[in-house]
C-alpha positions in Angstrom: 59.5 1.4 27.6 59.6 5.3 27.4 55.6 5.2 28.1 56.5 3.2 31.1 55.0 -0.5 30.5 56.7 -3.3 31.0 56.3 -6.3 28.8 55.6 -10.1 29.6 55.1 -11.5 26.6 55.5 -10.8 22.4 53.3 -12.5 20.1 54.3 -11.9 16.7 54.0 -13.3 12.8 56.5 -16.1 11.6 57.5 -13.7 8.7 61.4 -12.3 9.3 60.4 -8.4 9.7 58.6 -8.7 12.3 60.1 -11.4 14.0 63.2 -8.8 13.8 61.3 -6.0 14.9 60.2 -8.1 18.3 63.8 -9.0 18.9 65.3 -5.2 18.1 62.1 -3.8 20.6 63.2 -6.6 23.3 66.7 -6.1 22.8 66.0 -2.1 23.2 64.0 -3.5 26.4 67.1 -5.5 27.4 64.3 -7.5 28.4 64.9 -10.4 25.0 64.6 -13.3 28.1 61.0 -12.8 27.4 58.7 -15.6 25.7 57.7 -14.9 22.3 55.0 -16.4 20.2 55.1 -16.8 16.6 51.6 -17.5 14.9 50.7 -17.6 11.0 47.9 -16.3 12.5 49.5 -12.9 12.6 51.1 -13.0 9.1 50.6 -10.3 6.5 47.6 -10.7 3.8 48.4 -13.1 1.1 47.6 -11.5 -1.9 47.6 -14.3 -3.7 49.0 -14.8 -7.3 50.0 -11.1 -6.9 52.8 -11.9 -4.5 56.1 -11.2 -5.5 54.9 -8.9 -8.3 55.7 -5.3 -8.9 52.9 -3.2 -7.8 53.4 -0.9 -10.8 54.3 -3.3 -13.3 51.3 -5.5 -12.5 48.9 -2.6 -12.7 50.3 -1.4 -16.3 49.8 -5.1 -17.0 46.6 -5.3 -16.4 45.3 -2.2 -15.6 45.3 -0.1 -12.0 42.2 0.0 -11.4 41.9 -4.1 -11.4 44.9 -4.0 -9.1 43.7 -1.2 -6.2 40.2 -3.3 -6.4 41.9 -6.1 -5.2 44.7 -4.4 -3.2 41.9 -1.5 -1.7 38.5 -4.3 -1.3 37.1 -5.5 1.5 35.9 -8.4 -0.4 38.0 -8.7 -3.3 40.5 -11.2 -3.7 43.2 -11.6 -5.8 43.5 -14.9 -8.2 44.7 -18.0 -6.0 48.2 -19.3 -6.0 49.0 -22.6 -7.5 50.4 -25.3 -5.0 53.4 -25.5 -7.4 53.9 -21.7 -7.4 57.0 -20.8 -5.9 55.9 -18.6 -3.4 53.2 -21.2 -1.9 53.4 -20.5 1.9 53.8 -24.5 2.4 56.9 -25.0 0.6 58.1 -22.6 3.3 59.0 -24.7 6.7 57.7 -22.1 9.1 54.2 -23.4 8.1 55.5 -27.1 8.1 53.2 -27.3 10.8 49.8 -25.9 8.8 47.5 -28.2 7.3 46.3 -27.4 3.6 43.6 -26.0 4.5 45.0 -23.3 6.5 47.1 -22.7 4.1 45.5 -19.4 2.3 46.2 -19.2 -1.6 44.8 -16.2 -1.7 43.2 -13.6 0.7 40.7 -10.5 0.8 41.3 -8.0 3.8 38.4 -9.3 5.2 39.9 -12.9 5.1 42.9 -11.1 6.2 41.0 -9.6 9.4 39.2 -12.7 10.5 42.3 -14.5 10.6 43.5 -12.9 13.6 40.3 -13.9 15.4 41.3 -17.3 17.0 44.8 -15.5 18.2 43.1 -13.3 19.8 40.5 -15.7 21.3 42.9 -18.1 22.7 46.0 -16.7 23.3 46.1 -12.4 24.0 42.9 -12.3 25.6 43.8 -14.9 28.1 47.7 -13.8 28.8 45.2 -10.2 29.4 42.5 -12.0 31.4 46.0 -13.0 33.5 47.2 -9.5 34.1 50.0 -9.7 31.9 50.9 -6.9 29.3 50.9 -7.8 25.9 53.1 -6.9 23.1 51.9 -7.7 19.4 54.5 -6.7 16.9 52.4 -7.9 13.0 51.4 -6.6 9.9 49.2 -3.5 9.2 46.2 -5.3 8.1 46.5 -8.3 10.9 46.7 -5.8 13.3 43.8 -3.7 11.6 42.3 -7.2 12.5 42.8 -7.3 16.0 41.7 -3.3 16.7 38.2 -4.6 14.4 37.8 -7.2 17.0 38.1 -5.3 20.2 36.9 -2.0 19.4 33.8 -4.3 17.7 34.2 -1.7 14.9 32.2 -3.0 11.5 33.0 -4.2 8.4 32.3 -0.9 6.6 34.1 1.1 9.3 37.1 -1.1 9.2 38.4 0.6 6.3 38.9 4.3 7.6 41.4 2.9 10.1 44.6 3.2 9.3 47.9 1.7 11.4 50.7 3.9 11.0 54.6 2.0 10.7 56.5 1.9 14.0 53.9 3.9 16.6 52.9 1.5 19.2 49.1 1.9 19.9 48.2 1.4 23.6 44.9 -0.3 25.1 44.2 -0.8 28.6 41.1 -3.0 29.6 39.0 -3.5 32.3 38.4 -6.8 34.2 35.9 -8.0 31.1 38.7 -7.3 28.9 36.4 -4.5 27.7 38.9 -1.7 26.4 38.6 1.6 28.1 38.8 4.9 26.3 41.8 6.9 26.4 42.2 10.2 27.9 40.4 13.5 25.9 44.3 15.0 25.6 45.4 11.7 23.4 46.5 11.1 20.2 43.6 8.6 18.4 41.9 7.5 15.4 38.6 7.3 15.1 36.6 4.3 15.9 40.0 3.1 18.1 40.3 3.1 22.0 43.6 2.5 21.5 45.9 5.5 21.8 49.5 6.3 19.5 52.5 6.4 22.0 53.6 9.2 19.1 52.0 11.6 17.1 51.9 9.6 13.4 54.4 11.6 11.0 56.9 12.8 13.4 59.8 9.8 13.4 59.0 10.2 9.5 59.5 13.6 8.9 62.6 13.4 11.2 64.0 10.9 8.9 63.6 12.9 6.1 64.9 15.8 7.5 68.4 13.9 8.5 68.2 12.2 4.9 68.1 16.4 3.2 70.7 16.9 5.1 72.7 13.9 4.1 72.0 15.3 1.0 72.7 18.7 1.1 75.7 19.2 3.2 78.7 18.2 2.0 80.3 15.1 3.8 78.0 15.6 6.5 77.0 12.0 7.1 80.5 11.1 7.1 81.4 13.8 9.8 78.6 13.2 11.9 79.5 9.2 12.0 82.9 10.0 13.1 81.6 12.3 16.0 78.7 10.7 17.7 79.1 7.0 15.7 75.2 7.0 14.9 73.6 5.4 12.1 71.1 8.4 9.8 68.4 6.5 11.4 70.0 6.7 15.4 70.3 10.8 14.5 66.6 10.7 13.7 66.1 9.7 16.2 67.6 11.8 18.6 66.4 14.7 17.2 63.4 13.8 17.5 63.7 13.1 21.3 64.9 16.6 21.2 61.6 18.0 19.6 60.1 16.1 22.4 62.1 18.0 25.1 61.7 21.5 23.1 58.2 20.7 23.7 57.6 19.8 26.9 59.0 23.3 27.6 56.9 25.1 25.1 53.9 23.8 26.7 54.4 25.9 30.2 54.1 29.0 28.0 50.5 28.1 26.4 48.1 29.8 28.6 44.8 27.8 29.0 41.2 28.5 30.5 41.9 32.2 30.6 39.5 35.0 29.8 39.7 36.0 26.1 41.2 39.9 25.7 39.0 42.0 22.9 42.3 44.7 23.3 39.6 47.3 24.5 41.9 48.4 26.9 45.3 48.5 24.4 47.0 45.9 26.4 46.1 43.2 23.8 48.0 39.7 24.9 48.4 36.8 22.5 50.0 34.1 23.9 52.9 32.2 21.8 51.2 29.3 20.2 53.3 26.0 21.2 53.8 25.0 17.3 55.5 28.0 17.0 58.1 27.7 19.8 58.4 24.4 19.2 59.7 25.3 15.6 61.7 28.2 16.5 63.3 26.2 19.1 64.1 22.9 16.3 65.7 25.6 14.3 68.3 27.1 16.8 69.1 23.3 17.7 69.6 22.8 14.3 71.6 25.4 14.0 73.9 24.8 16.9 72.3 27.5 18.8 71.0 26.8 22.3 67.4 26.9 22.8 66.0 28.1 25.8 62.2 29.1 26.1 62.5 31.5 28.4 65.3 33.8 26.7 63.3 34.2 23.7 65.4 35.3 20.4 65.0 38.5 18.2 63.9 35.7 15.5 61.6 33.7 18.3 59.2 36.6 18.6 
């Protein structure tokens, strides 16, 4: 919404987090009229008879480096599920509709990957061949699936993407649904077309600045409810919007294309990098001092 799209239709996994996730973005949207399709298809990577396990138990069990083979492998799978296990995907209704063989007991990131391909085949690409803008709300590695199928990126290469939590990636495509490569100024990955909507870190690091200081300021979570009735999370939020403003007005200060000075004439100029306003600026905010770029403070220069 905020990069300007506007959605006709969600296609998302059957599992609860991301169905939630579609209905929080839509209801953000106040757009949650719109269709949305749930395929297994989608679904995070079964990992087999690992599911439900403790990561770090399991590897003490039977040793790390078994485990981040089969976690870390392209090929490597996990041992199967038994039918009669209790976390079989087909006890679970929301695959009533599976046969047993689509059923996966167990699943490489490969398998994973490939999964994704008949979704993509018969359902995005041809709401995209319609003109409509998709939304895919999935799992890491399902959607490391679809970016392996449009960017055609290898099996090999497949592994040095990575898909950040909560930063929508944008593709745009040309009539052959051929995706076209973003802009030189955007924030990428390599091997992707696709472009992040944010820098990956930032709603991150903004959380986990609100959480220190719900740690180390007295009652300040409690305060800050009562006065602006936002959750930790909402205040992250907003202060990261505010970053974004503080840097939209540090950028008219960065002085580009311009003739580098050697200082031979003593009237060395070094432009204010943005980072560093951008900082400076967070920090009077945080502060309760008003920022302004263009009144810059004793501590600013």
């Amino acid at each position: 919404l905020e990069g300007g799209y506007d959605i006709d239709i969600v296609f998302t996994s059957r599992l609860t987090r991301a169905i939630r996730s579609a209905w929080i973005i839509l209801r953000e949207f106040d757009q949650v009229y719109l269709p949305v399709f749930k395929s297994w298809r989608l679904n995070e990577r079964n990992y087999g008879a690992l599911t439900g396990l403790s990561k770090t138990e399991t590897a003490e069990r039977l040793g790390a480096e078994l485990v981040q083979e089969w976690r870390g492998s392209l090929r490597s799978r996990p041992p199967a599920l038994n039918p009669a296990d209790k976390y079989y995907p087909g006890r679970d209704r929301r695959h009533a509709d599976l046969s047993p063989e689509q059923i996966p007991l167990t699943e490489s990131l490969l398998d994973c990957m490939e999964r994704t391909k008949p979704v993509w085949r018969d359902k995005i690409s041809y709401e995209l061949a319609c003109g409509k803008n998709v939304l895919v709300v999935a799992h890491a590695n399902t959607l490391r699936g679809l970016v392996k199928i449009i960017d055609g990126i290898g099996d090999d290469e497949i592994q040095d993407i990575a898909i950040p939590t909560g930063i929508p990636i944008v593709y745009n495509f040309d009539n052959d649904l051929k995706p076209i490569p973003p802009a030189k100024e955007s924030v990428v990955q390599v091997h992707m077309n696709g472009r992040f909507l944010e820098k990956p870190g930032l709603l991150k690091e903004a959380i986990k600045r609100e959480q220190e200081w719900c740690r180390q300021v007295p009652d300040y979570d409690k305060v800050m409810k009562a006065q602006s009735g936002l959750t930790p999370l909402q205040r992250s939020l907003t202060k990261l919007e505010a970053s974004r403003e503080v840097q939209s007005w540090a950028e008219q200060f960065i002085v580009e294309n311009t003739d580098e000075d050697d200082g031979s004439d003593g009237k060395l100029t070094m432009a204010r990098s943005e980072d560093e306003i951008w900082e400076n600026g967070l920090n009077e905010i945080e502060e309760g001092e008003y920022f302004d770029p263009d009144h810059v403070s004793a501590r600013s220069k």
